[in-house]
N, C-alpha and C positions, 0 to 999 in steps of 0.2 A: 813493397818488400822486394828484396830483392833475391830472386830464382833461378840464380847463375849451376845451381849444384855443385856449387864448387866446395862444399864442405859434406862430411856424410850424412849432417843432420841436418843439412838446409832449412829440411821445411819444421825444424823446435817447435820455433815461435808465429804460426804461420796462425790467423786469428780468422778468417770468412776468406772467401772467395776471390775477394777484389785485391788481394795481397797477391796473388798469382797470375797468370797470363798464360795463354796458348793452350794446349791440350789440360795441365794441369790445376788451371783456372774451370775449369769445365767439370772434369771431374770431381771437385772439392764443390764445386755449385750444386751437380745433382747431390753427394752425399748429404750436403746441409737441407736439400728437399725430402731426405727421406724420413726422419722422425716426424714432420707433420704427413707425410703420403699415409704414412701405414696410421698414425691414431685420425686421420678423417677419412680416410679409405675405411679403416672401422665401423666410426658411426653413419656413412652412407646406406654401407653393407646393412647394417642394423634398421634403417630406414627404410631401405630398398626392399629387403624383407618383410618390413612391417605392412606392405603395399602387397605386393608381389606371393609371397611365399608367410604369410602370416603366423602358421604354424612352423616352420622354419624357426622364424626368429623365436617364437616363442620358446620353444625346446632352446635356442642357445642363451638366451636367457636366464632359466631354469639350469642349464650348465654354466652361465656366471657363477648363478648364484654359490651352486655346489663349491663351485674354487672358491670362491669369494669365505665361504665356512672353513675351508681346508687353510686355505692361509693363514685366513687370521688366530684359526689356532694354532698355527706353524711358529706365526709371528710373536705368536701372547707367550708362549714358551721361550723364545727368545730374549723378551722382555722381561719377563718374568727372572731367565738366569743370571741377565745381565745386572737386572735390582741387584740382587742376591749377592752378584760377585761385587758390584761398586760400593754397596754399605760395606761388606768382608773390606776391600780396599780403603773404605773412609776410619776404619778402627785399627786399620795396621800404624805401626808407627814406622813408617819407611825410614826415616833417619837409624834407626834400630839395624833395620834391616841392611843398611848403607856399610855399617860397622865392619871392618875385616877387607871394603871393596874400595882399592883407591879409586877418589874421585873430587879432591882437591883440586884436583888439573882441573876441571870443567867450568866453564864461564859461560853461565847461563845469557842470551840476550835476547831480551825482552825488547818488543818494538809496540806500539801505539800509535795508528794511524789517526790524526785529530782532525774533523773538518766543519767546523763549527759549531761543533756541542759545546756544551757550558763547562767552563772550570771545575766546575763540581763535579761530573762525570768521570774525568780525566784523573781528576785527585784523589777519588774515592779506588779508583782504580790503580794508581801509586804504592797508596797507605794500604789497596794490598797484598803489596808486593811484600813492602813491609813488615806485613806483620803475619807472614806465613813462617813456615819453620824453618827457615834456608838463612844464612849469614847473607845478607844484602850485599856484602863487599864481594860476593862472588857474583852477583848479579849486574851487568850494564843496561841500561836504559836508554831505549831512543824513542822521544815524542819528533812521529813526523806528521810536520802539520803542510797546507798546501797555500800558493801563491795563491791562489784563490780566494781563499780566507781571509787573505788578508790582514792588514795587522794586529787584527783581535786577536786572530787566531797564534798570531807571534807572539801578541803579550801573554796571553795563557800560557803558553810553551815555557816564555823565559819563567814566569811564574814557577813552573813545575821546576825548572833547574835549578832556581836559587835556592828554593824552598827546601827540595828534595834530593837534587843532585848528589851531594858533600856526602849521603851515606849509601852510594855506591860505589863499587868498582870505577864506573866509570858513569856518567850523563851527556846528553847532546840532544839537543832538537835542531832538526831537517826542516828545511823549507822547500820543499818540490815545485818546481819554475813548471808553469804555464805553458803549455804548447809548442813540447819540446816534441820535434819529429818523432814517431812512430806510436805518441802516447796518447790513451784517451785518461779522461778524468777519471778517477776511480780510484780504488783501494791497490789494487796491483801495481799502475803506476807507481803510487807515492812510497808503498812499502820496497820496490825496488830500486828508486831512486836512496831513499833511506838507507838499506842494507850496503850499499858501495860506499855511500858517507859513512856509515859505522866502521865498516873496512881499511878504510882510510883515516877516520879520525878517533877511533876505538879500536880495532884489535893490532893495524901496523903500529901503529900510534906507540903500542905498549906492547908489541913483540908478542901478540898473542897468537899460537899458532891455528891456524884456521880448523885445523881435525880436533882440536879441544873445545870448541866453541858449537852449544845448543843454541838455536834460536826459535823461541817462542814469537809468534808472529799473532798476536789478538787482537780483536777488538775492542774500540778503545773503550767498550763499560765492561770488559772482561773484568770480573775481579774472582782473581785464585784463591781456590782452598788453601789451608793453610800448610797440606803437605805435596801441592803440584808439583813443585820442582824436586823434593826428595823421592816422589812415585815416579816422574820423569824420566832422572838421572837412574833410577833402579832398573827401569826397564830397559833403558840405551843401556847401560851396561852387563847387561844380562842379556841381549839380545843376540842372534846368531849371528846376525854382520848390522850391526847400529848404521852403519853410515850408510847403508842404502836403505833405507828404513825414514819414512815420517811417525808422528805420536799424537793421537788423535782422543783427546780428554771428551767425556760428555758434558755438553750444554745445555747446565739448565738456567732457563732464565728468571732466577730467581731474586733480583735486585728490588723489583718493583712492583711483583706478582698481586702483591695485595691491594695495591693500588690502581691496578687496570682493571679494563673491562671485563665484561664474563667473555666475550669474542676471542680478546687479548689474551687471556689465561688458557682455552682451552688449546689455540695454535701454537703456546707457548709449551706445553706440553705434549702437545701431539710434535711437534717437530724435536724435542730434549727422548721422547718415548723410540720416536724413528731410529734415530742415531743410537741410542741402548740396543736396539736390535740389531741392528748394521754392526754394533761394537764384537756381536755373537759368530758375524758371519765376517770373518777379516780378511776372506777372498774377495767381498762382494763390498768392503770399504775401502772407500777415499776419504781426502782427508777436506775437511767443513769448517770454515768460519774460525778461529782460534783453535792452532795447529802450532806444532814442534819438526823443527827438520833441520840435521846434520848444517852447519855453515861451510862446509867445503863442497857436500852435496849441492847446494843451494846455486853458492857459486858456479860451479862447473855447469850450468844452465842457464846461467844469468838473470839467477833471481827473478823476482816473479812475472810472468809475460803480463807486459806493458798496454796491451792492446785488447784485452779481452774482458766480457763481464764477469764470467765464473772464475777469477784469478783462485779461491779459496779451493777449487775442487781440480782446476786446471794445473797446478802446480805440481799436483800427484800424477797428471800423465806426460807433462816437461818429462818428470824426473825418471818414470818409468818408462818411457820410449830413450830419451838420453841414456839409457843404463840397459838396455835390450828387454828390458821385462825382469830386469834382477834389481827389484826395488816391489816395496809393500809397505802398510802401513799396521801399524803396531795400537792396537785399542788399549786405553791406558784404565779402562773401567773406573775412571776419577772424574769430578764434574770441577767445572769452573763454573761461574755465574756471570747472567748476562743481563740487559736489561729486556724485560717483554713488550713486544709492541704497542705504545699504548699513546693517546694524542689526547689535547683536552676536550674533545667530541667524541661521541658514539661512532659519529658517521665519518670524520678525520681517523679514526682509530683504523676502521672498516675499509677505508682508501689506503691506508696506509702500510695494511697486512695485506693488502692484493697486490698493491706495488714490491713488496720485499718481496711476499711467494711468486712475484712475477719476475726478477729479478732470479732466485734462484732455482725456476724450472726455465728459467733462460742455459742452466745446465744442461741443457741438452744441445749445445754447440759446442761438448764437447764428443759427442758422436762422430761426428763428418773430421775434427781433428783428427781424433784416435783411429777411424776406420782409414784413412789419407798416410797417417805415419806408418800405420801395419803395410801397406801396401808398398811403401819405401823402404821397410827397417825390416830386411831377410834375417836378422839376429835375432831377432824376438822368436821365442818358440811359439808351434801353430796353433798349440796349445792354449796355451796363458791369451793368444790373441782370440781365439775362438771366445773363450770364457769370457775374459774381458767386456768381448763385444758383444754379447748374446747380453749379458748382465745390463749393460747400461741401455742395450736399443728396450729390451723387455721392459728397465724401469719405467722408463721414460713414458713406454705406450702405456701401460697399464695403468702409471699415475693419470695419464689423461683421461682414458677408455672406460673402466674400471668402473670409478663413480657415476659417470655420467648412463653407462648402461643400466648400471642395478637401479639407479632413482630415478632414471627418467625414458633414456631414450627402449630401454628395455619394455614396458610398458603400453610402446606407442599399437602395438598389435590389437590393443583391448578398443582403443579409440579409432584406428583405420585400418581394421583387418578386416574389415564387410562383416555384414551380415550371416554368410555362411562361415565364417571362422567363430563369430560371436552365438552361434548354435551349436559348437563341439564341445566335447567335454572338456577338452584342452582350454578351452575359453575360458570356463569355469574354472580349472584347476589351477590356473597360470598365477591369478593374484594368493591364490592358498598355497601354493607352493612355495614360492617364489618368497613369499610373508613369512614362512614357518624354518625357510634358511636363514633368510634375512636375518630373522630373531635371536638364532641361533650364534649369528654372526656377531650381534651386538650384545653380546652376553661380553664377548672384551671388554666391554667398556666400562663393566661394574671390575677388572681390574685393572684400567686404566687409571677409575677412580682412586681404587683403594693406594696405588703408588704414587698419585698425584697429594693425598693425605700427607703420605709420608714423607715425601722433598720439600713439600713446602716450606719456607720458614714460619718460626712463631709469629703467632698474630701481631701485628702490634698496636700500641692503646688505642692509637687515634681510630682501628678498625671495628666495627658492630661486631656483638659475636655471629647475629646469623648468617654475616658473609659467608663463615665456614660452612653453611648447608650449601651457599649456591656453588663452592667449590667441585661439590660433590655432582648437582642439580644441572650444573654445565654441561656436563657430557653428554647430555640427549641432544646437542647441540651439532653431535659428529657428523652426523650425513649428510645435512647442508653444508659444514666447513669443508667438509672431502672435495664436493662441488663448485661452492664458489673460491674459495682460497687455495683448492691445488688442481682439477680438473681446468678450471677455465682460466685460471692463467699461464698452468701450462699449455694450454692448446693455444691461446694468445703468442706465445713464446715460440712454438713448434711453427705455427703460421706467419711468424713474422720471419723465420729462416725461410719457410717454404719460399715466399715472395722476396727474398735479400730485404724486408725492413729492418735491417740491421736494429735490436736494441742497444742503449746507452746504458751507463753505471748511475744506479740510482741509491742514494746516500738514505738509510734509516735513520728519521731525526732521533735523536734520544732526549724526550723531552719529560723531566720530571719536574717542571716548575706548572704541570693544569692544575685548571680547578678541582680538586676532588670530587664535588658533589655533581661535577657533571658527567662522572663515570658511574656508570650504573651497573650491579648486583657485582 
């Protein structure tokens, strides 16, 4: 990269360390060391303790756990409002609403990034488009598929235009070339290669002006309710300034829920539950995985950075360092649907949810960005940068820290705190305590269950009826997912900054063609 300064924003697009040189290659290096310092500087602490100062630890422990009750009822409230407002949002009729508000001018464009999934994926995801409450001719569609792919992946593409093109505004599928300087493989590349093709071959093309044009940017099994775009358009244009604003719908991934694992459903939910909460707190949201954002905004950042893993959550601090901190994202309390991780194995299922969750607690290399650009960008208030940065280093540590103390490394006091700590009353009291929060804590989960009832889809025939128990039955399942699915591959992720092992863009297969019966409950 290149670190001339000679522009005010030099460092946008700047991805790790090795894109810089001389003092300011240095500086971006320790920052990316610091979300793994402080969550293993943690659990030392907590080990070292557990040796050393045994009742120490244990009292902080015993104050886990306290937070650990405080939150999650922080969070179940959250959850809990955000239900409440998104069913209120699935009964409105937004088009109703729309009435009186010109909004003709708006050309919604829909992208789909395609990288080997099956036709049927991609189509079901089309049809819809389709068949939501929006006029299609106001809508443009871009399948961009990658050189990679190869030419399956072009014949699916053409597939989708012949078939489906003619009842758009406009259609195009993108082919993103191969190792083209500054790009890694991934969804950011191909979606921003795509976006300049749509520019070019969809909105000059047709004189579309760029400040009328939303762009929805999904995943390619996104399939929309059938009033996203009329909930979309309502909110951008009621919003205090739309155009520095993204629109951030809730994911639920409910395409294939019945037909995955019990692993697959409860992650599938617990990550759709997180983002409900996030939707409550709009200081403390970015925007995740299939997102809406202004096309002029877009542009004047150059589309989505090219070089990074977290392109889906990075694209909100582009845009908000680009714009001094005068840019937010706008919770749409409306779900889209996705598919849940699921593979024709138990154990392929299990690899394949550590790789995603690993993959997106690789989010945390957006810390050393955003703490690097605050330190360049005197525009941003001290403010909005304080907030900002306390939010995401806290996430970050705590997703790591968090689980792994309350269930395990909290505990180690009872097994190597000697003899004299195993004769106090403390000693005694630690697993009765520590149990009687706990419990208290997992009281959430009987209404994690009861909303996870509710989003579900209908059963369908080909499903048992007593799946619908293990629906319920699953959720004793949380402590261990909190640990292996976000603790330890976030601390994998945090550690592979620490040491510059740079990770790569890892592609979630979408595979619905397994054997059913080898998904189990």
């Amino acid at each position: 990269m290149n670190d001339t300064h000679n522009s005010p924003y030099w460092y946008l697009h700047v991805a790790r360390a090795t894109d810089l040189t001389g003092w300011d290659a240095r500086v971006y290096r320790a920052l990316e060391m610091l979300p793994g310092a402080l969550s293993i500087g943690t659990l030392v602490l907590f080990v070292g303790l557990s040796f050393w100062h045994p009742a120490v630890a244990a009292f902080l422990t015993i104050a886990f756990s306290i937070y650990w009750v405080f939150k999650t009822f922080y969070l179940s409230l959250h959850l809990r409002h955000n239900f409440v407002r998104m069913r209120h949002h699935m009964a409105l009729d937004w088009n109703e609403r729309l009435e009186g508000i010109p909004h003709d001018h708006l050309l919604q464009l829909a992208m789909f990034p395609l990288y080997r999934e099956s036709y049927e994926v991609i189509a079901e995801s089309i049809e819809g488009l389709l068949a939501a409450k929006w006029d299609s001719k106001r809508i443009a569609l871009v399948v961009a598929t990658e050189a990679r792919g190869g030419a399956e992946d072009a014949e699916k593409a053409r597939r989708i235009i012949e078939r489906y093109g003619h009842r758009f505004f406009a259609a195009i599928a993108t082919t993103h070339p191969a190792d083209l300087p500054g790009d890694i493989p991934g969804k950011g590349s191909n979606m921003s290669y795509a976006a300049e093709e749509a520019r070019v071959r969809i909105l000059d093309a047709h004189h579309v002006p760029y400040e009328q044009v939303l762009v929805s940017a999904f995943d390619v099994d996104t399939v929309v309710y059938p009033q996203y775009f009329a909930c979309l358009t309502w909110h951008y244009l009621t919003a205090e300034n739309p155009r520095r604003a993204s629109f951030q719908p809730v994911p639920l991934y409910n395409n294939n829920i019945w037909h995955a694992s019990f692993v697959s459903r409860v992650m599938a939910y617990s990550s759709s539950f997180w983002q409900m909460i996030q939707q409550e707190r709009p200081e403390k949201l970015s925007t995740f995985s299939s997102h809406a954002v202004p096309f002029d905004a877009l542009r004047a950042i150059g589309y989505w950075q090219r070089n990074v893993v977290s392109e889906d959550s990075r694209i909100f601090w582009n845009l908000f360092i680009r714009f001094d901190g005068d840019y937010e994202v706008i919770p749409l309390a409306y779900p889209v649907s996705m598919d849940a991780n699921a593979a024709p194995s138990l154990w392929r299922t299990v690899r394949n949810i550590y790789l995603q969750h690993r993959r997106w607690t690789y989010g945390a290399e957006n810390i050393p960005y955003m703490l690097f650009a605050f330190m360049h960008n005197p525009r941003i208030p001290r403010g909005k940068k304080f907030r900002a940065a306390t939010v995401q280093i806290e996430g970050f540590w705590s997703l790591v820290t968090h689980p792994l103390v309350l269930f395990f490394v909290g505990w180690l006091p009872l097994f190597i705190g000697g003899a004299d700590f195993n004769a106090t009353v403390l000693s005694y009291n630690l697993p009765v305590v520590a149990r009687m929060f706990l419990t208290f804590a997992m009281l959430g989960l009987v209404l994690s269950a009861a909303l996870c009832m509710y989003l579900i889809p209908p059963r369908p025939a080909d499903i048992p009826r007593w799946r619908k128990l293990t629906m319920v039955l699953q959720w004793v399942l949380v402590p261990i997912t909190m640990v292996v699915f976000s603790s330890i591959p976030g601390l994998e992720s945090q550690i592979r900054l620490l040491f510059g092992r740079y990770l790569g863009f890892w592609v979630t297969p979408k595979d619905r063609e397994f054997r059913r019966d080898t998904v189990t409950a």
